[in-house]
C-alpha positions as CSV (number, residue, x, y, z in Angstrom):
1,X,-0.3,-3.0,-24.6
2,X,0.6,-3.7,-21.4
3,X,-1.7,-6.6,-19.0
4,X,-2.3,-5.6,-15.3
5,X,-4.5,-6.9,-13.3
6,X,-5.6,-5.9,-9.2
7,X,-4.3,-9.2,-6.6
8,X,-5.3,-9.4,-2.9
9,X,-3.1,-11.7,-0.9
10,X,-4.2,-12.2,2.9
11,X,-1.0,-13.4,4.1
12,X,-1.4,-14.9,7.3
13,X,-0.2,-17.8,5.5
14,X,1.5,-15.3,2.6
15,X,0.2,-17.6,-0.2
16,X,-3.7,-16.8,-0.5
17,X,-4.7,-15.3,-3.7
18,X,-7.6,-13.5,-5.3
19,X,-7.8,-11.7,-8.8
20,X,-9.8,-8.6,-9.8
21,X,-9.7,-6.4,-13.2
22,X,-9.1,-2.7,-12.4
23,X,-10.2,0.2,-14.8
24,X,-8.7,2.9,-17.0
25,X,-6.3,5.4,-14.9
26,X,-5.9,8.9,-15.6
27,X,-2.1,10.3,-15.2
28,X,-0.7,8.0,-18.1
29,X,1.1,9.2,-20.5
30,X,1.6,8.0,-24.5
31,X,3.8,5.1,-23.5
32,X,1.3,3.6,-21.3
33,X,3.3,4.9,-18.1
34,X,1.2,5.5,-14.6
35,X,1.5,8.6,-12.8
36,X,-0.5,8.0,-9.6
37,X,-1.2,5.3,-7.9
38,X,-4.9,4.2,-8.4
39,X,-6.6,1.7,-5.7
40,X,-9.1,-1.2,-7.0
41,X,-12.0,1.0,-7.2
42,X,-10.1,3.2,-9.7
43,X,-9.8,6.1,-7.5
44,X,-6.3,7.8,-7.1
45,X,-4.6,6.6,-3.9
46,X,-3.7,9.3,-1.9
47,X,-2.4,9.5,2.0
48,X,-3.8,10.7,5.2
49,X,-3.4,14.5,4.4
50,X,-5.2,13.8,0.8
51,X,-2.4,14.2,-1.4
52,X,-2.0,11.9,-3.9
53,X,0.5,9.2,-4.1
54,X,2.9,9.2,-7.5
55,X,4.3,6.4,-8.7
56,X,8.4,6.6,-9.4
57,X,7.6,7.1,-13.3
58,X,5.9,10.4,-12.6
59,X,6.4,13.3,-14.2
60,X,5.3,17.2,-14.5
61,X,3.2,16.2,-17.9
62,X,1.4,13.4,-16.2
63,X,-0.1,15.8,-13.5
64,X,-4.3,15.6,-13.5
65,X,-6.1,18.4,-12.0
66,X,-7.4,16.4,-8.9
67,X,-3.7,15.9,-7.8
68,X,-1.6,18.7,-8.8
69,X,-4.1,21.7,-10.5
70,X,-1.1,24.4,-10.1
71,X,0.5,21.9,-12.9
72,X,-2.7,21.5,-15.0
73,X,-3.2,24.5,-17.8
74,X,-6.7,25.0,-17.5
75,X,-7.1,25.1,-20.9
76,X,-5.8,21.9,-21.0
77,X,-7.5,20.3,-18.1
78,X,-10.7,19.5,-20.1
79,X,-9.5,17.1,-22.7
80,X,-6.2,15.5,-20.2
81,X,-9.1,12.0,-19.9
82,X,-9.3,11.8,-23.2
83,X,-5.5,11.4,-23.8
84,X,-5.3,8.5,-21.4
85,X,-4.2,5.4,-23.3
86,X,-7.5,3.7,-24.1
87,X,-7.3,0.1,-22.3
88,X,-4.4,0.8,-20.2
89,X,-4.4,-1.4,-16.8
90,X,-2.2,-0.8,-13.7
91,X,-1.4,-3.9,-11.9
92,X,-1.5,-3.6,-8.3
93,X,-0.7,-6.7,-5.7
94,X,-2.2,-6.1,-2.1
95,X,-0.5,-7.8,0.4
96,X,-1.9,-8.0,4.1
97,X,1.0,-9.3,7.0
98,X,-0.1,-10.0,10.3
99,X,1.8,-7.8,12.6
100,X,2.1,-10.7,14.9
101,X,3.6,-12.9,12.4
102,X,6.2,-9.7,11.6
103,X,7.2,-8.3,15.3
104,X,6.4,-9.7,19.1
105,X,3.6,-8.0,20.6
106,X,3.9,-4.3,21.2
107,X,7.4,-4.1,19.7
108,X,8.0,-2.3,16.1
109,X,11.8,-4.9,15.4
110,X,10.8,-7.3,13.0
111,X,11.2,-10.7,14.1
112,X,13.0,-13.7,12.0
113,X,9.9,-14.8,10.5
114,X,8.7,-11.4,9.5
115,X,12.0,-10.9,8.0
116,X,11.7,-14.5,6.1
117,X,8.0,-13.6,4.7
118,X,9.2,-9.8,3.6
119,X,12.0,-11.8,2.0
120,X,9.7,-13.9,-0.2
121,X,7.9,-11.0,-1.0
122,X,11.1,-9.2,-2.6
123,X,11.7,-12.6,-4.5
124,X,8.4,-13.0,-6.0
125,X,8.9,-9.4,-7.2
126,X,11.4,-10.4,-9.2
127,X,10.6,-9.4,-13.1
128,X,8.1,-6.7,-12.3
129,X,9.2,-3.6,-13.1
130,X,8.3,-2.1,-9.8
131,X,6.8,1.5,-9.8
132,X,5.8,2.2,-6.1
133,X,5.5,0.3,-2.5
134,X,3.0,1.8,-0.2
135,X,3.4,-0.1,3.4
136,X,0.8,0.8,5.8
137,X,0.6,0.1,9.7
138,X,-2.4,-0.8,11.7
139,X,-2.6,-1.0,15.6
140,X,-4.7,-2.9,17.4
141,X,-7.6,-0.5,20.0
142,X,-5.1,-1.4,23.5
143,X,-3.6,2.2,24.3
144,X,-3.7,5.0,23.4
145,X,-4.4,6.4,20.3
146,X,-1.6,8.7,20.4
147,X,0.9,5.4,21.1
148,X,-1.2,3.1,18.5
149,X,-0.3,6.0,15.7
150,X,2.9,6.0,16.7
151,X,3.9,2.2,16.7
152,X,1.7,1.5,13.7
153,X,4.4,4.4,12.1
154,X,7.2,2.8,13.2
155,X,5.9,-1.4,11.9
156,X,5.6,0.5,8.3
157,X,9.3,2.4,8.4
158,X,10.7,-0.8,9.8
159,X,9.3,-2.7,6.9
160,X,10.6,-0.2,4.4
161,X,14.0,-0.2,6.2
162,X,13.9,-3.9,5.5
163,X,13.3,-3.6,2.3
164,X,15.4,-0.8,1.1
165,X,18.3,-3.3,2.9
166,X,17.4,-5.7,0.1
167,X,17.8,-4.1,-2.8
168,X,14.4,-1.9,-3.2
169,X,15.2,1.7,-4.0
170,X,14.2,3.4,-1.5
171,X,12.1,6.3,-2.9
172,X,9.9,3.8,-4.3
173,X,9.0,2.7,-0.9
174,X,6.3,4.7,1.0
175,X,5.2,4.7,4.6
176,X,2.0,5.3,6.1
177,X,0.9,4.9,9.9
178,X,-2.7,4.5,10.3
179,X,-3.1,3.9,14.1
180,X,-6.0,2.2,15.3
181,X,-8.5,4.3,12.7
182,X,-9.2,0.9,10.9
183,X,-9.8,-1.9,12.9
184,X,-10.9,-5.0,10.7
185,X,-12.7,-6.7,14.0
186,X,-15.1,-3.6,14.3
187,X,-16.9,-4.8,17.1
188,X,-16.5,-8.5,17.6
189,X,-14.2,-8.4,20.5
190,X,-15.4,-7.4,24.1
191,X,-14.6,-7.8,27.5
192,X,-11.7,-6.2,29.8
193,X,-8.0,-6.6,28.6
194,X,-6.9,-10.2,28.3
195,X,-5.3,-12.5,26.5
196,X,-8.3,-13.6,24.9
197,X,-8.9,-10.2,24.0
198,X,-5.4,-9.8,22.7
199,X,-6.1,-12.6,20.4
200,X,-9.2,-11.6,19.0
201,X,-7.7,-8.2,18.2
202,X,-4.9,-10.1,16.4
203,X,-6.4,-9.0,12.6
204,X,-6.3,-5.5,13.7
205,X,-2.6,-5.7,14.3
206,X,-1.2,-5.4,10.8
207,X,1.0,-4.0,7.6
208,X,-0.9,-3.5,4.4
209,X,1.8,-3.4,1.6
210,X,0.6,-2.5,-1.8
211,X,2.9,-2.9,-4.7
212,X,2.1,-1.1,-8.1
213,X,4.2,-2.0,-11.0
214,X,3.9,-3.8,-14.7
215,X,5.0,-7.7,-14.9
C-alpha cells in the first residue's frame, strides 16, 4: 500500500516544514493510482472555472461524476466510492515562494535566487514519482486588478518554463494566475502607497506550487 502524507512548506526560507494526514480520494483505480488532484481537506482540486485538475495517471475509467458525469454510466455512478482502494493516501507537498525572493518587484523574469530555490525544489523531488505540479501566482492589491491577474499569470508560466527547462515534463506542470483575489495580509496594511506599504504587502506577492505524486 502505498504511504502519503499532506506537507506545507512556507518557503521564505524554503526549509520550514509541517506534516498533516490527508483522507481517502475518489478517482483511484485498483492499483492505487490517483485521478484528480485532491487538496488537504480531501476535496478535488479544481481551477478557477471549476473544472477539476487530473493528475498525469488519469484515465477515462478513473472519471467520478463530480468531475467528468458525461464519462460516468449512471448506473455505475452509485457504487464508483465504494471501489476506491480502502486506505489509499495521496501525498501532496505545498510549497509557498515569496515572489520577492523569485523576481524584482513588479517584474514576472525570475531572478538568480528564485532560479537557485526552484532548483532545490526539482532536487528534492528526486525519487518521487511525480504525478502533477500546480503553480499558482498571487499579486499583491497595487494596480489594477486587470494588471495584478495578468502578472500573477505570467510569475506562474515563468515558474513552469523553469521547470520544464529542468527536466519536468511539461504536461505535468500546471499554471494558474490568481490576481490579487487572495491576499494573505487581508487588512493589516494601510496607508497611501509607500515603501512601507510595499513591504507589508510583501506575503501577498507569491507562487503557491503544489506537487502531488507518491515517494
Amino acid at each position: 500500500m502505498k504511504n502519503r502524507a499532506t506537507v506545507s512548506l512556507l518557503l521564505a526560507a524554503l526549509l520550514g516544514t509541517s506534516v498533516a494526514a490527508i483522507a481517502q480520494t475518489a478517482g483511484i483505480d485498483r492499483a492505487g493510482t490517483v485521478g484528480y488532484v485532491i487538496d488537504q481537506r480531501d476535496n478535488v482540486t479544481k481551477s478557477g472555472f471549476g473544472l477539476c485538475w487530473r493528475t498525469g495517471y488519469w484515465t477515462p475509467a478513473m472519471a467520478i461524476a463530480e468531475c467528468d458525469p458525461d464519462l460516468v454510466k449512471k448506473d455505475m455512478a452509485a457504487p464508483a466510492a465504494a471501489a476506491a482502494a480502502p486506505g489509499v493516501k495521496p501525498a501532496a507537498k505545498k510549497v509557498t515562494l515569496s515572489a520577492d525572493a523569485l523576481f524584482d518587484f513588479n517584474k514576472a523574469t525570475l531572478r538568480p535566487e528564485g532560479e537557485q530555490k526552484l532548483t532545490k525544489l526539482v532536487a528534492d523531488l528526486k525519487g518521487m514519482k511525480l504525478e502533477v505540479i500546480i503553480a499558482v501566482g498571487h499579486a499583491d492589491r497595487l494596480g489594477s486588478d486587470a494588471y495584478n491577474q495578468t502578472l500573477s499569470e505570467k510569475r506562474a508560466a515563468a515558474v513552469k518554463t523553469f521547470l520544464v527547462g529542468k527536466g519536468i515534463e511539461a504536461n505535468r506542470v500546471y499554471t494558474e494566475g490568481k490576481g490579487e483575489k487572495q491576499p494573505v495580509t487581508k487588512d493589516q496594511c494601510k496607508g497611501p502607497k509607500s515603501k512601507k506599504l510595499i513591504d507589508c504587502l510583501q506575503p501577498d506577492r507569491r507562487v503557491d506550487i503544489e506537487v502531488i505524486g507518491t515517494n
